[in-house]
C-alpha positions as CSV (number, residue, x, y, z in Angstrom):
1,X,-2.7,3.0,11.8
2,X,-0.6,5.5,9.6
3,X,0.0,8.9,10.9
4,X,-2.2,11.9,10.0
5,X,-1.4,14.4,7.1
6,X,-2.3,17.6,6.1
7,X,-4.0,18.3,2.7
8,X,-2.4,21.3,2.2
9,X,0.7,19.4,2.0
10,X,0.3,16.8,-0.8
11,X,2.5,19.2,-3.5
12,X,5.4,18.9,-1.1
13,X,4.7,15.2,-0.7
14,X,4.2,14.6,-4.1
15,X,7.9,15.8,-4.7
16,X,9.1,14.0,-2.1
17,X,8.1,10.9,-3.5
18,X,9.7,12.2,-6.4
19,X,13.1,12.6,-4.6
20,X,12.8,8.9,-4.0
21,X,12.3,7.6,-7.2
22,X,14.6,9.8,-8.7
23,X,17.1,7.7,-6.2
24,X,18.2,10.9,-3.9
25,X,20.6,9.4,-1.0
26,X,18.5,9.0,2.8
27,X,15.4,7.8,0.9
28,X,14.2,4.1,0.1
29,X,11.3,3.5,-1.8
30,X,10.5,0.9,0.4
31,X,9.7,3.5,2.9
32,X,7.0,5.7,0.3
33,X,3.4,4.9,2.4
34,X,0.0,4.9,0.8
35,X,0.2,4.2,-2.5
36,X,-2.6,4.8,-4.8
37,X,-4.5,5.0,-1.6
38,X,-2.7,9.1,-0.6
39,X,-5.8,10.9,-1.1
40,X,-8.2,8.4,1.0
41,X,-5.5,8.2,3.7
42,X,-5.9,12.0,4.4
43,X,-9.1,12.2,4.5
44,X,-9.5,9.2,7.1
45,X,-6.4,10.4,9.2
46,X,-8.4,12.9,9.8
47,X,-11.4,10.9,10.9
48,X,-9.1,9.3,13.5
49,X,-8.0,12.5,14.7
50,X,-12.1,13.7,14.9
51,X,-12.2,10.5,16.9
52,X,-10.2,11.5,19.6
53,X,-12.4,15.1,19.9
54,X,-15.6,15.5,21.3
55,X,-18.1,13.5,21.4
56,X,-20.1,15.1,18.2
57,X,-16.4,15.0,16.4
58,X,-16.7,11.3,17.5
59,X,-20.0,10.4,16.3
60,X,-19.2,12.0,12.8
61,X,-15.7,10.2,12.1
62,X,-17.9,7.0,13.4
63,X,-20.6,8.1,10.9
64,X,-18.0,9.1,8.1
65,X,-16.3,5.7,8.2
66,X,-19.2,3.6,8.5
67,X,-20.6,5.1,5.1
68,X,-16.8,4.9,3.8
69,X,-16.7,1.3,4.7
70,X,-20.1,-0.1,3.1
71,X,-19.6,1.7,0.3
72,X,-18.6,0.0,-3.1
73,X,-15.5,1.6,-3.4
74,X,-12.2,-0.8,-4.1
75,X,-10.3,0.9,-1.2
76,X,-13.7,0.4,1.6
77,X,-11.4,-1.8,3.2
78,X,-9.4,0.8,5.0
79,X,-12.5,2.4,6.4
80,X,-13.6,-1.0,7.4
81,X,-9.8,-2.0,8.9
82,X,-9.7,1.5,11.1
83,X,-13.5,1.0,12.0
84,X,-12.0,-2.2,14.1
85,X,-9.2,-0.7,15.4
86,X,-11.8,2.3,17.0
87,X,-14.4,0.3,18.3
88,X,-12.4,-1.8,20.2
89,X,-10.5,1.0,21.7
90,X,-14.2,1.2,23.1
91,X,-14.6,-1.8,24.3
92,X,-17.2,-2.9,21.6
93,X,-15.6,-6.3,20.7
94,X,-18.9,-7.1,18.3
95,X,-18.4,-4.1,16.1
96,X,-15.1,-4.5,15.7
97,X,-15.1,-8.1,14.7
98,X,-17.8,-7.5,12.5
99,X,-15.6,-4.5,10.8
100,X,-12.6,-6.7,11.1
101,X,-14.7,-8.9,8.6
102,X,-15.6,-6.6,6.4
103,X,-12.1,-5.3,5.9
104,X,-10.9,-9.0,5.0
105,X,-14.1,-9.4,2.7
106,X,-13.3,-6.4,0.8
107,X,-9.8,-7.6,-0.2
108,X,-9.2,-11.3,1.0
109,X,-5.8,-11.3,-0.3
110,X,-4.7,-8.3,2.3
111,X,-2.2,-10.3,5.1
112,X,-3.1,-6.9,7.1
113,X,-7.0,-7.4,7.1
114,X,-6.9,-11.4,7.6
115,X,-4.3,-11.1,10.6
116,X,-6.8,-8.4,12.2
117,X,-10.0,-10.3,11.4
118,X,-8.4,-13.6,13.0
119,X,-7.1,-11.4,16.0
120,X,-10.7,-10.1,16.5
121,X,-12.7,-13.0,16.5
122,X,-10.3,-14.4,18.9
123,X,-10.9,-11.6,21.4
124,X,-14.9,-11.5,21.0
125,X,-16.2,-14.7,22.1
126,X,-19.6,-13.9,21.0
127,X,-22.7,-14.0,22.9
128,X,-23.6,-17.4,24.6
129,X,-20.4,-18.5,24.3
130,X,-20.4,-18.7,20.7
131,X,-18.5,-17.4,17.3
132,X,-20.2,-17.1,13.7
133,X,-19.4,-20.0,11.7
134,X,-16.4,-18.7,9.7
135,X,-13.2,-19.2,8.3
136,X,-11.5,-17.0,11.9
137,X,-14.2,-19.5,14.2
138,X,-12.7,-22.5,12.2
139,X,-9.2,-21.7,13.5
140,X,-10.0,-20.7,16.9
141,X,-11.8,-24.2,17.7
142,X,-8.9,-25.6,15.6
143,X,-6.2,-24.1,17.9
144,X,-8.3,-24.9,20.8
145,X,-9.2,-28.3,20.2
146,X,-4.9,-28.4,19.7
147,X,-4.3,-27.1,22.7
148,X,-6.5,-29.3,24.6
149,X,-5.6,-32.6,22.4
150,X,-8.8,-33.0,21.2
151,X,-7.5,-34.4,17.7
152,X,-10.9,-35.5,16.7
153,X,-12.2,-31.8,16.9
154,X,-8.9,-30.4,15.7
155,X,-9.2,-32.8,12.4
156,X,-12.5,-32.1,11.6
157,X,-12.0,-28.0,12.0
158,X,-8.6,-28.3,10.2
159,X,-10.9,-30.6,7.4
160,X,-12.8,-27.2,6.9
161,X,-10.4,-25.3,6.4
162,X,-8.2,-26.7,3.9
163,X,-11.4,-27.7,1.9
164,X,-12.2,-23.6,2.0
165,X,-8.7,-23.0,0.9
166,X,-7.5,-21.0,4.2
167,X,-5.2,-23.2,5.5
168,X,-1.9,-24.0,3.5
169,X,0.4,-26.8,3.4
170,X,3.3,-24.8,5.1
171,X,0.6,-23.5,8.3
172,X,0.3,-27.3,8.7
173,X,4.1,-28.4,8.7
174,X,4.8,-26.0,10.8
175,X,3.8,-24.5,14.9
176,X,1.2,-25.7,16.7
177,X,-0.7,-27.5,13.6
178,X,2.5,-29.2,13.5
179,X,2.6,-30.2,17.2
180,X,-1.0,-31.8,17.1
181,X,-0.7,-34.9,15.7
182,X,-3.5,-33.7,13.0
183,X,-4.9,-36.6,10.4
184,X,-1.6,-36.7,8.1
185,X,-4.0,-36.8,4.9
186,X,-4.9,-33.1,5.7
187,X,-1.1,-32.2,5.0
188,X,-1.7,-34.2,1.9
189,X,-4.7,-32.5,0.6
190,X,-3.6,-29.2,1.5
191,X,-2.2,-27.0,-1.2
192,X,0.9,-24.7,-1.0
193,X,1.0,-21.2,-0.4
194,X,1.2,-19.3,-3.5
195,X,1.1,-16.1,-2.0
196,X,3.8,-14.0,-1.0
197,X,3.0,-11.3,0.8
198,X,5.7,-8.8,1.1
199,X,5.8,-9.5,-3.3
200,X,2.1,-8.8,-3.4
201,X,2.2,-5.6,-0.8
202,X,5.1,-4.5,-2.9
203,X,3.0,-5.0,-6.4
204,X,-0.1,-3.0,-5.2
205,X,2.4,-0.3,-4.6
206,X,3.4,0.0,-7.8
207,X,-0.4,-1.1,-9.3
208,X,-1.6,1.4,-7.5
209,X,0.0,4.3,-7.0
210,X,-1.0,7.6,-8.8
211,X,2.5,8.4,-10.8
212,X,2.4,5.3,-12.8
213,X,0.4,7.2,-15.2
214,X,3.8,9.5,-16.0
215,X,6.7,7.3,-14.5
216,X,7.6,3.8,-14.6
217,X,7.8,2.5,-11.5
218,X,9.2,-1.0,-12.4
219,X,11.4,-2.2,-9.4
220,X,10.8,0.6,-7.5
221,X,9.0,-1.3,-4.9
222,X,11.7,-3.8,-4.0
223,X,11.4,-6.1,-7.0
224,X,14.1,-6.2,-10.2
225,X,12.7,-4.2,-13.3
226,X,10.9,-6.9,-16.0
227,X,12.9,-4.6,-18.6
228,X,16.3,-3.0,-18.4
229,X,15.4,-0.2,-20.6
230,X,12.1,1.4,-19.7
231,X,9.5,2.2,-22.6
232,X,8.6,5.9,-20.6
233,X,10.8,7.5,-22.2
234,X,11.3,10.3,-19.0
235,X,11.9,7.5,-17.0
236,X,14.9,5.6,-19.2
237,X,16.2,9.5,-20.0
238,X,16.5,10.5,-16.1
239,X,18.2,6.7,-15.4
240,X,20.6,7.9,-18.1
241,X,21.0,11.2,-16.8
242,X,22.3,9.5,-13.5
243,X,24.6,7.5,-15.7
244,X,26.3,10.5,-16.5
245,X,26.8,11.4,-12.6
246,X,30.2,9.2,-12.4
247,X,31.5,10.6,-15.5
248,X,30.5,13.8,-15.6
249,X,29.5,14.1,-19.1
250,X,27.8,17.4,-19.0
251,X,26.8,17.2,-23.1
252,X,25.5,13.7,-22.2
253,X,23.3,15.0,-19.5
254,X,22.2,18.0,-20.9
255,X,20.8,15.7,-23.7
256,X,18.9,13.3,-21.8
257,X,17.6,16.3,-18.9
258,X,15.8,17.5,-22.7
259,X,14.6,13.8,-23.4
260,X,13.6,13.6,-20.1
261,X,11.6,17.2,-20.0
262,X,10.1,16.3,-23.6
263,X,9.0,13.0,-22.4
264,X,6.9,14.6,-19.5
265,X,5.5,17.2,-21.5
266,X,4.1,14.5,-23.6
267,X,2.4,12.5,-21.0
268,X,1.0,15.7,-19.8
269,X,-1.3,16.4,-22.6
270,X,-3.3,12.7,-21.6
271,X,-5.4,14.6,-19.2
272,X,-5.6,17.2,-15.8
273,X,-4.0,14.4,-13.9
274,X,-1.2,13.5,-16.4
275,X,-0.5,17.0,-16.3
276,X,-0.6,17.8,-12.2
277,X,2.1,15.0,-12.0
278,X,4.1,15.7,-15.0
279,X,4.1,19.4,-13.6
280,X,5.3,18.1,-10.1
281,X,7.7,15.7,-11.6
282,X,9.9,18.6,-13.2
283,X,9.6,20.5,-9.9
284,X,11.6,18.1,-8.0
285,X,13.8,17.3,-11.0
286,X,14.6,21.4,-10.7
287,X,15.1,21.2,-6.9
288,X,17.3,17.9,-7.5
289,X,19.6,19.4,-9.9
290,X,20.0,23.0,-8.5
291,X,19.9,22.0,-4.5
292,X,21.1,18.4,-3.5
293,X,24.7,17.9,-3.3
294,X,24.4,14.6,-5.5
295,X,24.0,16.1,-8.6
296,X,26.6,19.2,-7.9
297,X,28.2,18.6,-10.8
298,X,25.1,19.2,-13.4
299,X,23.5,22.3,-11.5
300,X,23.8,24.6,-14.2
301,X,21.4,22.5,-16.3
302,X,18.5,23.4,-13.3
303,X,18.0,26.5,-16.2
304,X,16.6,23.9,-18.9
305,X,14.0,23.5,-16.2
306,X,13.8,26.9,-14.9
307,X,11.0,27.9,-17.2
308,X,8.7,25.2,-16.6
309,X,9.3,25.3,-13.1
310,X,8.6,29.4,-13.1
311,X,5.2,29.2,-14.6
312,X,2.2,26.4,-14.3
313,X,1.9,24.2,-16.7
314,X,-1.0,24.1,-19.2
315,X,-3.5,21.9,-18.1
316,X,-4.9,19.2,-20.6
317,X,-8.3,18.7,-20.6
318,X,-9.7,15.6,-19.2
C-alpha cells in the first residue's frame, strides 16, 4: 500500500519525475511509483487515510472504493487490491477474498493481485469448511493434498491446473510440487512460463505513464532502449545535451537546449495535456541547468529557458 500524497503537490512531483529522467545523480527511475496510475493513487490514498477516521469517514472510503472497484475502468483493480487489504484489517476474511478476486480478475497478468488473491483464499476457509471452486481453491487442496501425501488428490488438483494454464512448468520442477512425487506427465503437459514479471511491471511503467505523450521513455524503466537515437526529437536533443557535459562544448549545448525547447513546444500544440507536461518539462530542464551542481558548467544557458519558464504556456485546445 503506497503512501499518501497531496494533490496540491503533483507540479512539484511532476518535475521530480522529470529530474529522473533527465538522469539527475540520487534518483533511479526504478524508484518513480505510480505510473500512469498518479492521479487515481491520490485520490485512493486518501480513501485509506478516510479509513483510518471516524466511523462516517470509514463508511465513505468503503463506499468510494467499492463503486471505484466495480466500475469498468482499466485501473478498478487498485480499488479492488486495497478493498482486500481493509477488510481484512477487519477481520472480514469473505470480503476480502472476494475483493482479492476481483483485483486479479481485473488484470490477471498483475504478479501483485494473483499473489494477494492466493494469500486470501488461503486465510478464509469459507463457510462449512469449504472454498469456491477456483483457480486459488485448486492450489490450496493441491498444497494440502502435498503436504499430507495424498498424491492421488494432489494429481488430480495439479491436472486442473495446468489444463487452466495457472500452473507452469518451472512451479512444478521446483518446491513443494517438486517434493510430491506428482504424475510426471503433468510436468510434461505443462507449459513454460512466458511471463516475466519484473519485464512486464517495468513495461506498464513506461505503457502507462502520462509523459510518454511528450518524452520517450524507452529504457527508462530498466530495460535497453529498442533505438539508440530516439525519434522525439526533445528527448535525442536533451541525451545530446548531456553528451556535451564531459566536454564542455557550450556552442554544442546551446544548440541542442534550442532543439530540445523547440521539440517540446511542438508536442505541446497536440492538446491541454501535451501542453501541461511540455510546460513542466521545461521547468525542470530550467531548474536542472541553473540549480544542480551537474550541469555547472552550462548554467548560463538556464536564460534560453527563462522566458518560457517566467510565463504559462499557451494552452492547446483539446
Amino acid at each position: 500500500m503506497s503512501l499518501g500524497t497531496k494533490p496540491g503537490s503533483f507540479l512539484n512531483y511532476s518535475i521530480l519525475l522529470f529530474f529522473c529522467f533527465l538522469g539527475t545523480s540520487g534518483c533511479t527511475s526504478v524508484s518513480v511509483p505510480g505510473g500512469g496510475r498518479f492521479g487515481s493513487e491520490l485520490i485512493q490514498e486518501q480513501a485509506i487515510l478516510d479509513f483510518y477516521g471516524s466511523e462516517e469517514e470509514r463508511n465513505s472510503s468503503l463506499q468510494l472504493l467499492r463503486s471505484t472497484c466495480r466500475s469498468l475502468r482499466k485501473d478498478r483493480g487498485l480499488a479492488c487490491y486495497n478493498l482486500s487489504v481493509l477488510y481484512d484489517s477487519l477481520g472480514d476474511s469473505a470480503a476480502a477474498w472476494d475483493y482479492a478476486v476481483r483485483a486479479k480478475n481485473s488484470d490477471p497478468k498483475d504478479p501483485l493481485y494473483g499473489e494477494l488473491a492466493f494469500s486470501a483464499s488461503l486465510k478464509m476457509e469459507g463457510q462449512n469448511g469449504t472454498l469456491p471452486d477456483s483457480e486459488e481453491a485448486l492450489y490450496k487442496e493441491a498444497l494440502d493434498s502435498c503436504k499430507k501425501g495424498k498424491k492421488e488428490e494432489a494429481n488430480a488438483s495439479v491436472s486442473k491446473l495446468v489444463e487452466l494454464g495457472s500452473v507452469s512448468k518451472e512451479s512444478l520442477s521446483k518446491g513443494i510440487f517438486a517434493e510430491c512425487g506428482l504424475d510426471p506427465s503433468l510436468l510434461a503437459r505443462a507449459k513454460s512460463n512466458s511471463i516475466k514479471p519484473s519485464l512486464e511491471y517495468y513495461k506498464s511503467l513506461e505503457k502507462d505513464h502520462p509523459y510518454k505523450k511528450v518524452w520517450d521513455l524507452s529504457g527508462e524503466f530498466g530495460r535497453t532502449p529498442k533505438e539508440p537515437i530516439s525519434a522525439n526529437k526533445a528527448t535525442q536533443s536533451w541525451r545530446e545535451l548531456k553528451k556535451a557535459l564531459g566536454s564542455k562544448d557550450q556552442a554544442s549545448a546551446k544548440r541542442h537546449l534550442i532543439s530540445f525547447k523547440e521539440g517540446l513546444d511542438l508536442l505541446a500544440k497536440e492538446n491541454a495535456q501535451s501542453s501541461a507536461l511540455a510546460s513542466n518539462l521545461k521547468k525542470a530542464a530550467f531548474l536542472l541547468l541553473s540549480e544542480d551542481s551537474n550541469y555547472s558548467a552550462f548554467k548560463e544557458l538556464a536564460k534560453e529557458l527563462d522566458a518560457g519558464n517566467s510565463r504559462s504556456a499557451q494552452v492547446a485546445k483539446p
